[in-house]
N, C-alpha and C positions, 0 to 999 in steps of 0.2 A: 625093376624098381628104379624110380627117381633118385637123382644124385641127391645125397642127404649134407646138407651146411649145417653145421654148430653154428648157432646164434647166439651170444655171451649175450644178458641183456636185452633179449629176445621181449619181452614184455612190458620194454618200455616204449617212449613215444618213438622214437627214430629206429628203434634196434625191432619195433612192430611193424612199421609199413616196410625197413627191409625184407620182414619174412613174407609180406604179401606179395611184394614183388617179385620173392624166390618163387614162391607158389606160383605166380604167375606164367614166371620162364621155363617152371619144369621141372624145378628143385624142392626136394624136401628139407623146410627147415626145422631142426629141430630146438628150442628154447633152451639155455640151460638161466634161470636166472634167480634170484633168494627172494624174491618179491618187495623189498624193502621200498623202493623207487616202484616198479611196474607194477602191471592191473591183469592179473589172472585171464580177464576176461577178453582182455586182449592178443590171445593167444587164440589163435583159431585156426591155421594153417599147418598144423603140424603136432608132435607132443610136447608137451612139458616137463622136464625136470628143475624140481626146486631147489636148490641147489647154490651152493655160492662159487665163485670160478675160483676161491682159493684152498675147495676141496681135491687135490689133484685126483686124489683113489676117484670121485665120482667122477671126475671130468674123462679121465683115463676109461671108466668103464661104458660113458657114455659113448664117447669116439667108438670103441671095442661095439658095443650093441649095436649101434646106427649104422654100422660103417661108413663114419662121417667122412669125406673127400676135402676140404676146405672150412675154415673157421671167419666169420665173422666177429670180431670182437668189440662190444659197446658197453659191455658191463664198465661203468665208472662213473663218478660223482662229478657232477660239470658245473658247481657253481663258483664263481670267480670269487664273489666278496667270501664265503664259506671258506671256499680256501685259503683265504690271506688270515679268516678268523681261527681258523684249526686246519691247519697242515698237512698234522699228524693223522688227518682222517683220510686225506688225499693220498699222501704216498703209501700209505698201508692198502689202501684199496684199489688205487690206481694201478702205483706201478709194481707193491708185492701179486696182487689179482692177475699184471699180465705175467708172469716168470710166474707164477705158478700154474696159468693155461701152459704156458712154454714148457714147461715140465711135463705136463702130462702128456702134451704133444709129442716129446721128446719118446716118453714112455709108451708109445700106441708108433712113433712111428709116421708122424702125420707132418705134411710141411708146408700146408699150405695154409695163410694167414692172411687177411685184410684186418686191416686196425683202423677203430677209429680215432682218428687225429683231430687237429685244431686250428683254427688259425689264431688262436693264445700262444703258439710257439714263437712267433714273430713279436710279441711285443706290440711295441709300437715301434713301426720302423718309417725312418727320417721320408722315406719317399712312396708313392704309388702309383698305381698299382703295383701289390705283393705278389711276387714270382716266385718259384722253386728257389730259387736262386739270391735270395732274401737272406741272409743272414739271422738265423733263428738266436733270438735274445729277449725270452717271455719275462714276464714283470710283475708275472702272482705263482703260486703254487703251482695252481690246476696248469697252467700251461706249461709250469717245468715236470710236474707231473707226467703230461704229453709228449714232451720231446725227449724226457729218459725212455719212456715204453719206445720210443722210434731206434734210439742210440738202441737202448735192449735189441730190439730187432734188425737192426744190419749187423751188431755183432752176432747175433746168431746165425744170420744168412749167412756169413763168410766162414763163419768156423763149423756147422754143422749141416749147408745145404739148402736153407730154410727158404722156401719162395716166399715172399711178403711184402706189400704194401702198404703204403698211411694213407691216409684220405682225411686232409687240412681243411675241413670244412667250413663257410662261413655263417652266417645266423642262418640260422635250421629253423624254418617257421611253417605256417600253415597245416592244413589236415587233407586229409581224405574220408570227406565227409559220408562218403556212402559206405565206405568200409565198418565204419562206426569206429575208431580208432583216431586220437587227436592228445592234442597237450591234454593232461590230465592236470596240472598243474602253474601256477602263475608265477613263473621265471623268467618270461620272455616277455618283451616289450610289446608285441601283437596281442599274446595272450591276457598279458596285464588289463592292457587298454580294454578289451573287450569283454572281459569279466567284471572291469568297475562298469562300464556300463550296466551289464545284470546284475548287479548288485551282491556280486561275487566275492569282490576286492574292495574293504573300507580304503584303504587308505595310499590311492594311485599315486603317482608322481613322476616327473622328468628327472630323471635324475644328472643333474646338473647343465646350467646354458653358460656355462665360461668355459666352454671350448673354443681352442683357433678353428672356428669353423664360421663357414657365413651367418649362419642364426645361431652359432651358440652352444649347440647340441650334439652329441656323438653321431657320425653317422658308418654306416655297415652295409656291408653284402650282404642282402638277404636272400636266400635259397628256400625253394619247397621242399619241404621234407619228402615231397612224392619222387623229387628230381633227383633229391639225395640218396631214393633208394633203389633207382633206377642206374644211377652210376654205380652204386656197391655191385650190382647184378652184373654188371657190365665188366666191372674190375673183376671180378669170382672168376668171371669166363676167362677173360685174361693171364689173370693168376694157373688156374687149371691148365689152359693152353700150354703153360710153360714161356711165355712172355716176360720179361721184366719187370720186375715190381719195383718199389722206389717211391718217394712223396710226389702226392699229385694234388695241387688244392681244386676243391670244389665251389666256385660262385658263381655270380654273372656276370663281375667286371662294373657293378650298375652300382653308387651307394644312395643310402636315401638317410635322412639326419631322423631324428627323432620328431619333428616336429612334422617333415615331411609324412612320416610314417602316421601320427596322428592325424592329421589333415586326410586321407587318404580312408582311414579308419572312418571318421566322422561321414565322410561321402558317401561312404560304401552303407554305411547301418541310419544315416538319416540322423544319429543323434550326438548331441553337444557332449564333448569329454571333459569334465573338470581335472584338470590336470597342472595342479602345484608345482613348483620348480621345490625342488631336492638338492642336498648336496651330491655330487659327485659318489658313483662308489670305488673305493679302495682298487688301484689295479686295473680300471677303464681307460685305452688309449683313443685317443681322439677319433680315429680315423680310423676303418679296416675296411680297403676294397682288394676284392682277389683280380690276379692275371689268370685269366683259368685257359688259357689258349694249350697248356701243357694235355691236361684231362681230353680238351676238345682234339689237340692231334695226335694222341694216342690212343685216346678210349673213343673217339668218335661220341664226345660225351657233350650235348649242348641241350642245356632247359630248357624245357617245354611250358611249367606252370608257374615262372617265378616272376612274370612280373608281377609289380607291388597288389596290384588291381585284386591280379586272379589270388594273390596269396592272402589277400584281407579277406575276401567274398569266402573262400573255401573256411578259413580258420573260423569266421562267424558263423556260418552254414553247423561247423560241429560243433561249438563251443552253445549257439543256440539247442540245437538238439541233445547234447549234454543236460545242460540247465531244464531245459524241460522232464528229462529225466528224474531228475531231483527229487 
């Protein structure tokens, strides 16, 4: 039998191309997720359990069934402005959902964990590129959110043994077009843009050009979500090996502004983006590039599909075939 991964989350956009990539490498993943966020259909590599991660008795029996070996954890609510509007929905689901996986792990016996982390634990910090070694000091919910579940988890490694690592990720964008698996929804700036083009999204927008930045615009690491699930796979083995765990962020070290990312959009699809300047939202730092040199010399972890180019081509490619589906 294949080594079997809990996937917390498993049927959403990031927490789906992870299990393809388990599938991939060898690994049975198996889904544990409530469907509130994810798409049933996007579950193809493994079983499903409906399930919410702050049912411990299920999660405890699913470990028990599967003879799961290691835990992916993505099950959580990731939107920044949500967060700063209700809290209360964040840390009940965020960080009560990780301590009650941790319980039931506790209860099976199981200790080995990847969490998914943020780079919202950093805030906004006075200089870049962001390292390990960053002084984490987030500046919405969601990202204090994220660094309690991290605090949760090294206090557990030291008092109970517990293997585990974060994985600080940066903008998690694009698809895997052929897998049939992509954003299902318009939270991301790629995705926005490309949905007001198909007439997806009434009512696009920049949200906000009065940043200290050269034009104005926020700019970000952006990552493939293919690259992103190719390092969870990487880090699992790790993890299992009995290696070190600890925070590792995941980018390219590359930022691109919003405006950039538009331009870029427009070239790739041929068509004109009507795109409004917005206020600012609640909780947006100017600036977020990662130092990812940590992931690259210990996970031998370095992207494949994350230039701008390939990440625009691939998210159009699904978001088109999406929309045709309609």
């Amino acid at each position: 039998m294949n080594d079997a991964i809990l996937v917390t989350g498993g049927a959403g956009y990031i927490g789906s191309h992870a299990c393809k990539a388990l599938a991939d490498a060898g690994f049975l993943p198996v889904t544990l997720d409530n469907l509130c966020l994810g798409r049933r259909e996007f579950v193809r590599w493994g079983p499903l359990i409906v399930a919410d991660v702050r049912q411990v008795d299920v999660v405890a029996a699913t470990i028990k069934e599967h003879q799961i070996v290691g835990v992916m954890h993505f099950a959580a609510f990731a939107q920044v402005g949500e967060s700063v509007a209700d809290p209360a929905k964040y840390y009940a689901n965020n960080v009560e959902g990780t301590l009650a996986l941790l319980t039931a792990m506790r209860q099976t016996d199981l200790r080995t964990i990847l969490f998914s982390s943020s780079c919202a634990v950093y805030g906004s910090p006075d200089a870049m590129p962001i390292s390990e070694r960053t002084l984490p000091r987030p500046i919405n919910p969601y990202g204090h959110s994220k660094l309690m579940c991290e605090t949760i988890l090294t206090d557990f490694a030291a008092a109970y043994g517990l293997q585990q690592s974060a994985l600080r990720y940066f903008n998690a964008t694009g698809a895997e077009p052929g897998a049939g698996i992509g954003e299902q929804t318009a939270t991301r700036l790629i995705a926005r843009a490309i949905l007001s083009l198909l007439g997806q999204v009434d009512a696009f927008a920049v949200n906000g050009d009065d940043f200290p930045t050269p034009d104005g615009t926020a700019i970000r690491d952006y990552i493939h979500v293919s690259d992103l699930a190719d390092a969870h796979v990487t880090a699992m083995r790790h993890l299992l090996k009995g290696y070190p765990g600890g925070c590792l962020n995941l980018g390219t070290g590359h930022g691109y502004s919003i405006k950039d990312v538009l331009t870029t959009v427009e070239r790739v699809t041929g068509r004109r983006i009507n795109a409004p300047i917005g206020p600012r939202r609640t909780g947006d730092p100017a600036v977020l590039i990662a130092d990812p040199s940590l992931a690259r010399d210990l996970l031998g972890f370095v992207p494949q599909r994350s230039d701008i180019c390939t990440i625009v081509k691939d998210a159009w490619l699904w978001h088109s075939f999406a929309n045709q589906r309609r």
